[in-house]
N, C-alpha and C positions, 0 to 999 in steps of 0.2 A: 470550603465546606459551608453549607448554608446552615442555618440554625433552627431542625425543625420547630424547638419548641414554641417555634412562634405560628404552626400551622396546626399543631393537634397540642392536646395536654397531657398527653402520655413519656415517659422519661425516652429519653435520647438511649438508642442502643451504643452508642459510642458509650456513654458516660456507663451502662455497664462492664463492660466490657474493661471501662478503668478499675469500675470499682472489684472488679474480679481479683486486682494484684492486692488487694487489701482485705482478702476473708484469710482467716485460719489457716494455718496449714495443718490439716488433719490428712488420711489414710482416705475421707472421705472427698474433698476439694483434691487432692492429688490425680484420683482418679477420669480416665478418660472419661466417663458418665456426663462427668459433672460440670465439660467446658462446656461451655455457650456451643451451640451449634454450629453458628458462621462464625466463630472463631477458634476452632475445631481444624485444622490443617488434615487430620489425619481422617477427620471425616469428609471434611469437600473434597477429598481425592481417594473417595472409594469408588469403584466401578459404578456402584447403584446412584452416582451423583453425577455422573456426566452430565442428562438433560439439564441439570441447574450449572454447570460450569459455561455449557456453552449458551445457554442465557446470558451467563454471565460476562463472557465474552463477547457476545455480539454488546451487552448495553454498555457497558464503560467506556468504548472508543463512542458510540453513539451519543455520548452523554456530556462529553469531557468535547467531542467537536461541534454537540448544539451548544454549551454553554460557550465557545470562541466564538458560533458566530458562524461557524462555516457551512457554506450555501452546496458549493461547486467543487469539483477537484478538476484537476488535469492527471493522467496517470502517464506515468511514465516506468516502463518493465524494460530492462535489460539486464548484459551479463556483468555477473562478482567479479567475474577473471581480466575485462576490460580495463585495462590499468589508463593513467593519464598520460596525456604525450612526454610530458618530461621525467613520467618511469617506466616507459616501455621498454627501456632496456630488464625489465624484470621480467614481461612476460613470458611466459612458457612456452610461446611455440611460437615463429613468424607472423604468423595469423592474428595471432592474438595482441602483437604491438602494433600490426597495420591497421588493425581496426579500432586502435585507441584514438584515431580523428573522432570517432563517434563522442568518445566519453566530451571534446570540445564541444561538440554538436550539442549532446545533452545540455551539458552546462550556461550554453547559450541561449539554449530553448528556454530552460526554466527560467533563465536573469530577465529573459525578454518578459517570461509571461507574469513571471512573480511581480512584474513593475505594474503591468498591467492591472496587478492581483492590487494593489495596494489602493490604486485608487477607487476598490470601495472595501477601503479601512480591512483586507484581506478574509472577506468573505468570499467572495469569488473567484474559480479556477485556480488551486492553493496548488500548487504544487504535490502529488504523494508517492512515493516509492517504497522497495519493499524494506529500507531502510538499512541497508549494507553496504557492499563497497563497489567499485566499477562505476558504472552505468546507474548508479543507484547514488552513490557517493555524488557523482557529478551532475545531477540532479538536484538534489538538497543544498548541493556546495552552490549552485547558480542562484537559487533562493535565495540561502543567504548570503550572499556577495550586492541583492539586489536591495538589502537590507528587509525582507521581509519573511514570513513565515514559510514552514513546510511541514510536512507528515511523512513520517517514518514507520512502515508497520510490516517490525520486525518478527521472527520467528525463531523458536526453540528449536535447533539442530543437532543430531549428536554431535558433529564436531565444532569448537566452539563458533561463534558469532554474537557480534555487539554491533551498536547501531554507530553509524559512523558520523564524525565529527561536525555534520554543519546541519544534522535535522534539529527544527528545533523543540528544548527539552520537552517542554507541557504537549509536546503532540507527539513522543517517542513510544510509541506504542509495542509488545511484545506478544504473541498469539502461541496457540499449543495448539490450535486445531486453523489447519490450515483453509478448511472450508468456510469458514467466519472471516479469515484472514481474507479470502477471495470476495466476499460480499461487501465487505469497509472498502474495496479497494474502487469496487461498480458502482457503489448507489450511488455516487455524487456523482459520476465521473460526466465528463463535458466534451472529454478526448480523449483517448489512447496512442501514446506513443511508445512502437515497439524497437526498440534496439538490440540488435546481434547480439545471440544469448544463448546459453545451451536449454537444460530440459525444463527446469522452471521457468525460463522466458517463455517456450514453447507450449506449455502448460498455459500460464494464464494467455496465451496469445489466444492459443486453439479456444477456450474454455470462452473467453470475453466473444470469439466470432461465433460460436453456438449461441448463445445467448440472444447478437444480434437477428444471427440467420433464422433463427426459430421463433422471433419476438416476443421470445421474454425478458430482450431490452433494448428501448428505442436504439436507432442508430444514432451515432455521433461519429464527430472524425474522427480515423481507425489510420492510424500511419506507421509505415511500417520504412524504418529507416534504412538504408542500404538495397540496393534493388537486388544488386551480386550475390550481396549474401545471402539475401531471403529465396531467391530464384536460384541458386547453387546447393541450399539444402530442401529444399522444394518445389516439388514440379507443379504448381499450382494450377498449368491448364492442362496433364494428363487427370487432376481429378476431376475437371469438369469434362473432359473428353470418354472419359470412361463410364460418366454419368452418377459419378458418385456425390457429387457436387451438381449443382445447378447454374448456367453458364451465367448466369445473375449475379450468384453470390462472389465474380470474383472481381466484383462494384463494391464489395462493401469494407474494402481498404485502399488504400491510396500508397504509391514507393513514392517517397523524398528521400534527397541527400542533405539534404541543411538544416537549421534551424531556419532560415528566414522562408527556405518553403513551405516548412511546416507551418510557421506563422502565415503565410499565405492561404494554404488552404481552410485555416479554421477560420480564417479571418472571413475569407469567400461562403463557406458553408452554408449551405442552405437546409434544412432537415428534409426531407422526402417524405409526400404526403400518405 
């Protein structure tokens, strides 16, 4: 926390906000009226306070990642249900243990990149996922194995979820508006890596290639892990056949199996003029 009094001469809202637990306890300080504003819980979660919530959302992960320092991300979306090779006897369906090579995949990718990341003091290409488990877990777990930092930017579900064990804390981020949650995930990003996923893989997958195909944001390497699987629930050249798609747009991702292709092609990348 920085210390504004050393920037204006006006009292610290924090230091109200202390001296709040030290007035009176009368009929009149009990009253809803009479808390502070912004610290007011039952007022920042009135309907009429949305537009300041999600201000307030988008500045604290923006705030809390200018003061690390961080330049760049690498993003990486895949599936919760992606267990690790050595618990794939847990997964739910065959499918879903065969395709636990990936979660190695992931975890490989990031150890590589995050080494990368370090040497400048982990400004650049940081690791971020959406900070859960699978494909997401083994991402953050590669990170930190590589001894360096990651971003975890989790979200409010009905049914429970927490951020899993290797993001690290001071960048464990938590979202209630998933649309904010999608923009911390883009503005840095340097590369997208997509791993076999159900409908929120599919979501930011679809969502991140609008963005590019419409240039409202630069291209970067766009990889989409597994060719089988991506081409077995997607017929990506009847949408260009059909003309729904433009036979361009289906340059603006690349299929890898590895981690070390993936590190190949961002390595080779060239941005397109």
């Amino acid at each position: 926390m920085t210390d504004d009094s050393r920037s204006h001469p006006f009292r610290d809202s924090t230091q109200d906000v202390a001296a709040s637990h030290r007035i009176p306890d009368t009929p009149q300080t009990r009253a809803p009226a009479y808390r502070l504003a912004f610290a007011d819980p039952d007022f920042m979660t009135r309907e009429e306070l949305r537009p300041v919530r999600l201000q307030l959302e988008l500045l604290k992960p923006q705030m809390v990642m200018d003061e690390r320092g961080i330049k760049s991300t690498i993003v990486l979306f895949g599936g919760a249900r992606i267990p690790a090779p050595d618990r794939k006897d847990t997964a739910k369906t065959p499918a879903l243990a065969e395709l636990s090579r990936y979660y190695d995949e992931a975890r490989q990718f990031a150890r590589a990149m995050t080494e990368r990341s370090m040497e400048s003091y982990g400004r650049e290409n940081v690791i971020v996922t959406g900070g859960g488990p699978g494909v997401m877990e083994a991402g953050n777990r590669g990170a930190h194995e590589a001894g360096g930092q990651s971003i975890g930017l989790n979200i409010v579900l009905p049914h429970e979820q927490a951020p899993n064990a290797y993001v690290t804390p001071d960048l464990s981020f938590n979202f209630h508006y998933f649309a904010i949650r999608k923009m911390h995930f883009l503005m840095r990003a340097r590369a997208v890596c997509i791993f076999p996923g159900g409908f929120g893989t599919l979501d930011e997958m679809f969502e991140s290639l609008t963005l590019i195909q419409t240039g409202r944001m630069k291209r970067v390497p766009f990889l989409l892990f597994g060719r089988a699987f991506w081409e077995t629930i997607i017929n990506w050249q009847a949408l260009a056949d059909a003309g729904t798609i433009s036979p361009e747009d289906l340059t603006l991702f690349r299929f890898v199996e590895t981690a070390a292709e993936a590190l190949e092609v961002i390595d080779s990348w060239e941005e397109p003029c």
